[in-house]
C-alpha positions in Angstrom: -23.9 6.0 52.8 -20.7 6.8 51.3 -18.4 4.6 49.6 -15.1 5.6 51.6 -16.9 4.1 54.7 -17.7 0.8 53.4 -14.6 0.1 51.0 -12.6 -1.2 54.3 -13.7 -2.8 57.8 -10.3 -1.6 59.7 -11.5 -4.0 62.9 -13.9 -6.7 62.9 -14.1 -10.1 64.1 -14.7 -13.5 62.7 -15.2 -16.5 64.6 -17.8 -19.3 64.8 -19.7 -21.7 67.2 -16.8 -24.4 67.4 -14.4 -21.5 68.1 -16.8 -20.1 71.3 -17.6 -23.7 72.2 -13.5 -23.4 73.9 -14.4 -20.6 76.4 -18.2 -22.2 77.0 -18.9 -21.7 80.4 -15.2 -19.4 81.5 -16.8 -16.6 81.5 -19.3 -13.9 83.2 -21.7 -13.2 80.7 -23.6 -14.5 77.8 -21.3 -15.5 74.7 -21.8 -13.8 71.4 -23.5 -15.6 69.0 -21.1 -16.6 66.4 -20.0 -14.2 63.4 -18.8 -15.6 60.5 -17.1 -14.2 57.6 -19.2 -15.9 55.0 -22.3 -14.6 56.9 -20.5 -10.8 57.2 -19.8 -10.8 53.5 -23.3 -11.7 52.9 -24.9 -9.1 55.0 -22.9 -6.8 53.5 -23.3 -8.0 49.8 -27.5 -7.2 51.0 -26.5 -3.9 51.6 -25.1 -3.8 47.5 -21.3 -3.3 48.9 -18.4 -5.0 49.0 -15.2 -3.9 50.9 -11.4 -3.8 49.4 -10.0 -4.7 53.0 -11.1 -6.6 56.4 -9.0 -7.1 59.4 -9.8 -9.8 61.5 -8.9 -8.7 65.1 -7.9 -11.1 67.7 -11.0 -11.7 70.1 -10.1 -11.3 73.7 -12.1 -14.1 74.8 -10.7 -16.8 72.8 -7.9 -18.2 74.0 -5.8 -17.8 70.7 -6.1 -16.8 66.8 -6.9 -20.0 65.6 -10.3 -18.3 64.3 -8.1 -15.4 62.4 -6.0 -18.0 60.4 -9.5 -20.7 59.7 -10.7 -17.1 58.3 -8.0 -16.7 55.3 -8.7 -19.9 54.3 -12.7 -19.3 54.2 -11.7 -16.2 52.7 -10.1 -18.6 49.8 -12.9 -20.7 49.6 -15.3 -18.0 49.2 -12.6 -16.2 46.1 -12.7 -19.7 44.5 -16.4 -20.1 44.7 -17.6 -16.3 44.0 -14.1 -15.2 42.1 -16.7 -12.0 40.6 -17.8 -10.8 44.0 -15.2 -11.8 46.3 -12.0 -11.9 44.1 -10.5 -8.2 44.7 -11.0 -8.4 49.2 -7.6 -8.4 50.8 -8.0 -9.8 54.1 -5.2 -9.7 57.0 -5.6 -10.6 60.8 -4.1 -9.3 63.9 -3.3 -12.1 66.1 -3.0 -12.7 69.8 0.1 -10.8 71.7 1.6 -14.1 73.2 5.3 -14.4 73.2 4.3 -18.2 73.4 1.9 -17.8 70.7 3.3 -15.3 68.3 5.7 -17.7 67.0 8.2 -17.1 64.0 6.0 -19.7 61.9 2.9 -17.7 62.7 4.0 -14.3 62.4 5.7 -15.1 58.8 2.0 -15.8 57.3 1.6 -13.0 55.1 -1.6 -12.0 56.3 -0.6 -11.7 59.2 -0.4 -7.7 60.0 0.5 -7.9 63.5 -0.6 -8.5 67.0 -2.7 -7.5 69.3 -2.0 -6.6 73.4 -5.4 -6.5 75.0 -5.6 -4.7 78.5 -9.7 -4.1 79.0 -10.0 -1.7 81.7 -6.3 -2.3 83.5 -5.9 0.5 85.6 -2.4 1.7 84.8 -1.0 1.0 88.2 -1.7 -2.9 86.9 1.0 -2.4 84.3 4.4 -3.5 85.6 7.2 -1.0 84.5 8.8 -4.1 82.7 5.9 -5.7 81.6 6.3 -5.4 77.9 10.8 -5.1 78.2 11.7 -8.3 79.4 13.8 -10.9 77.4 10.4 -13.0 76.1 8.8 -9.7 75.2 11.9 -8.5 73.0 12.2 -11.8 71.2 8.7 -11.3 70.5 9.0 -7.5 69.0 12.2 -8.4 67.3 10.2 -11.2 64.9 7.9 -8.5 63.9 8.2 -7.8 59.9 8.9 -4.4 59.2 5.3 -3.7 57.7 3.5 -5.2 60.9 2.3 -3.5 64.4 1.3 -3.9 67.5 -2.5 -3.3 68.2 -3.1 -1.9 72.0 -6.4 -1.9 73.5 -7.4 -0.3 77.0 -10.2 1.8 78.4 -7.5 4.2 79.9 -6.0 6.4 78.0 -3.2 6.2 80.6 -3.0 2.7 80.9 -2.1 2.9 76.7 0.3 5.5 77.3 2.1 3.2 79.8 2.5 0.1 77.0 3.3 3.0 74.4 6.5 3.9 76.5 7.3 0.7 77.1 7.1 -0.7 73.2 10.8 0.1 71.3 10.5 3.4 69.1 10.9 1.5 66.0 7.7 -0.7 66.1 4.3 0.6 64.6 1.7 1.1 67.5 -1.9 0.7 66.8 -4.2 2.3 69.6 -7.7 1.2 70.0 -10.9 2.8 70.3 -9.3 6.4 69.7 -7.0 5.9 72.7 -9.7 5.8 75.8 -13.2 4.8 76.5 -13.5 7.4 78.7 -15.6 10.5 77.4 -16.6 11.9 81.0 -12.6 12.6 81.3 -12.5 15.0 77.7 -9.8 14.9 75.0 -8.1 17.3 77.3 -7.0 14.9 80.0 -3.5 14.8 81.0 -2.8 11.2 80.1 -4.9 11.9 76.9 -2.9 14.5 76.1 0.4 12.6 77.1 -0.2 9.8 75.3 -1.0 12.0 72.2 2.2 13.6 72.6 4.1 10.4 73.1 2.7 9.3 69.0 3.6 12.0 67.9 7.0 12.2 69.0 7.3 8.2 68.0 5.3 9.0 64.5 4.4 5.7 64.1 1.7 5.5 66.1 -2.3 5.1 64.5 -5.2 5.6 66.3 -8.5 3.6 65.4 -12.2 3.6 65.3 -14.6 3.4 65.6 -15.1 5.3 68.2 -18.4 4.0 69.5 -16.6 2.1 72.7 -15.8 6.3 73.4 -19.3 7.6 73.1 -21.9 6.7 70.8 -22.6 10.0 70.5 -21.5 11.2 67.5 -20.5 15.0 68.4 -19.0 13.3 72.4 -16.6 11.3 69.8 -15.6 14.6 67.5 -13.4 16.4 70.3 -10.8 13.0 70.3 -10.9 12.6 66.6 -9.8 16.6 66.3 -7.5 15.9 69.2 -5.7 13.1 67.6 -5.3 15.0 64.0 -3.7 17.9 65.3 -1.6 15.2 67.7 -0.3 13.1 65.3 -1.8 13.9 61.9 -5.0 12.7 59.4 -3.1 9.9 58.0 -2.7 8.7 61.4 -6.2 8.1 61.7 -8.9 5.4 60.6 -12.2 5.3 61.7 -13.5 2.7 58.9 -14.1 0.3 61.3 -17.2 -1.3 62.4 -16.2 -3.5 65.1 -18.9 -5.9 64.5 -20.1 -8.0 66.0 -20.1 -5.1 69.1 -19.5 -7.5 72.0 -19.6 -5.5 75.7 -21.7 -2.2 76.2 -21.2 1.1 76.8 -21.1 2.9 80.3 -24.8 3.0 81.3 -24.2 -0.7 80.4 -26.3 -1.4 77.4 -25.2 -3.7 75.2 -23.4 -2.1 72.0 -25.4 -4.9 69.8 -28.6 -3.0 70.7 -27.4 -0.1 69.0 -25.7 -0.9 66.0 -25.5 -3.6 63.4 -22.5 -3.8 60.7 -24.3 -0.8 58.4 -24.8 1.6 61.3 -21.6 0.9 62.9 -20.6 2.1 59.5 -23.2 5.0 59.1 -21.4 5.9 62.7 -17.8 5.9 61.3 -19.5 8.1 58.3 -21.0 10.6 60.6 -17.9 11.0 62.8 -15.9 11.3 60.3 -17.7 14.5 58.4 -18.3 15.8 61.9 -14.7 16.0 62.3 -13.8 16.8 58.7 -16.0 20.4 59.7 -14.0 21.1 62.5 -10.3 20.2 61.3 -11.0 21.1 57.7 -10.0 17.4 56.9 -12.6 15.7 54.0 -14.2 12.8 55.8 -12.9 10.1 53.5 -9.4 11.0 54.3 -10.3 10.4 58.2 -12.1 7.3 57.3 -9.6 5.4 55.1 -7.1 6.9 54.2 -4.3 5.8 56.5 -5.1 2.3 55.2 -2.5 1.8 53.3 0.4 2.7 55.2 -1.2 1.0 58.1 -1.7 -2.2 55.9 0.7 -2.6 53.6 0.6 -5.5 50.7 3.6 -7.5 51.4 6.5 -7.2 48.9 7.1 -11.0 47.5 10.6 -11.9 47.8 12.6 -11.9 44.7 13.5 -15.3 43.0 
């Protein structure tokens, strides 16, 4: 496995029994058993790699972040105890899209690298036309740093499309899962194609792997990931991103657990990634990490 596809983990999430122990019960299905970052490192450090950069992504069934921010201070428990293996990761969190919860004091954390709205599968119709312009909504948007974003998740690729429109031109977009979890529809859907339109007119819009929750089939997932490049650009793209622990399933209903584990979520991201690099002419690492840095910038300490 190549290096590029382990050297960041663009989406992943970290949380623990006393963190599931809140929604015990709330919901429909079986809760995941809990995925540490101390036990993620390790699996990984198995596997004779460590990565540069993690993002901890809000986890839709908990009913905040309070699992993102206990996972920068593991993180600094771990650096202090292993400075040799774990002193050079850079981890940063995307934290729940609450205009009640996305505080000033919260959002000013410098790990903090934005928030996240998370729709499931909305139908677009769901949306209200204000739903993201109202007064609570702006306040919210207008705390945002300069260097931070606001992570969009929906199965429809118009229900993104309809946030997207509704989000102020200046603020950097992240969209999920390469936009739609949809493969049956085709990268040449008219809301797919709308909504690709739409970031590229903005130009500050990414789009995100893995690209598993759109097919795991790696050549199904190739057609979006050439879509998207020619949309919005390579360094608009990141597929490093394993997603793990893969909570839900796909859309014969089988659990995405059963088919991968952190290293093949990766190995998928790898495979992807040179599958489109063939057909866009794009080398694979470029497509797997490259828009990293622009997407997550080191914050700038303030001058004395």
């Amino acid at each position: 496995m190549a290096a590029d596809s382990m050297s960041l983990d663009g989406h992943v999430h970290f949380f623990t029994a006393s963190d599931l122990a809140a929604v015990a019960g709330q919901l429909p299905y079986a809760l995941p058993a809990p995925h540490s970052l101390s036990d993620y490192l390790a699996e990984l450090s198995k596997a004779g790699t460590v990565p540069r950069l993690l993002n901890n992504v809000h986890l839709s069934i908990l009913p905040d972040s309070s699992n993102v921010f206990a996972s920068f201070e593991e993180m600094e428990a771990l650096r202090a105890q292993w400075p040799e293996r774990y002193g050079d990761i850079r981890l940063v969190g995307t934290i729940k899209a609450d205009p009640a919860y996305a505080t000033a004091e919260r959002l000013s954390h410098p790990q903090v690298a934005g928030i996240r709205i998370v729709l499931h599968d909305a139908p677009p119709e769901s949306i209200p036309d204000q739903a993201y312009r109202g007064d609570a909504w702006a306040a919210l948007l207008a705390r945002l740093r300069a260097d931070q974003h606001v992570h969009v998740y929906a199965k429809e690729a118009e229900t993104n499309l309809k946030v997207l429109r509704q989000l102020p031109d200046h603020v950097r977009v992240v969209i999920d899962h390469l936009g739609t979890c949809h493969v049956e529809r085709g990268a040449a859907e008219p809301s797919y194609r709308a909504l690709l339109d739409e970031a590229g007119r903005r130009g500050n819009v990414w789009f995100k792997g893995p690209g598993y929750r759109t097919s795991t089939t790696v050549g199904a997932v190739v057609p979006f990931v050439a879509a998207i490049v020619a949309a919005v650009g390579a360094d608009r793209v990141l597929l490093s991103a394993s997603d793990a622990p893969h909570v839900g399933g796909d859309s014969q209903g089988l659990g995405f657990a059963s088919h991968f584990n952190t290293m093949s979520a990766f190995a998928f991201c790898e495979a992807v990634a040179s599958a489109a690099g063939a057909v866009t002419g794009i080398p694979a690492r470029r497509l797997l990490s490259a828009a990293a840095d622009d997407l997550f910038p080191v914050q700038q300490k303030a001058k004395p």
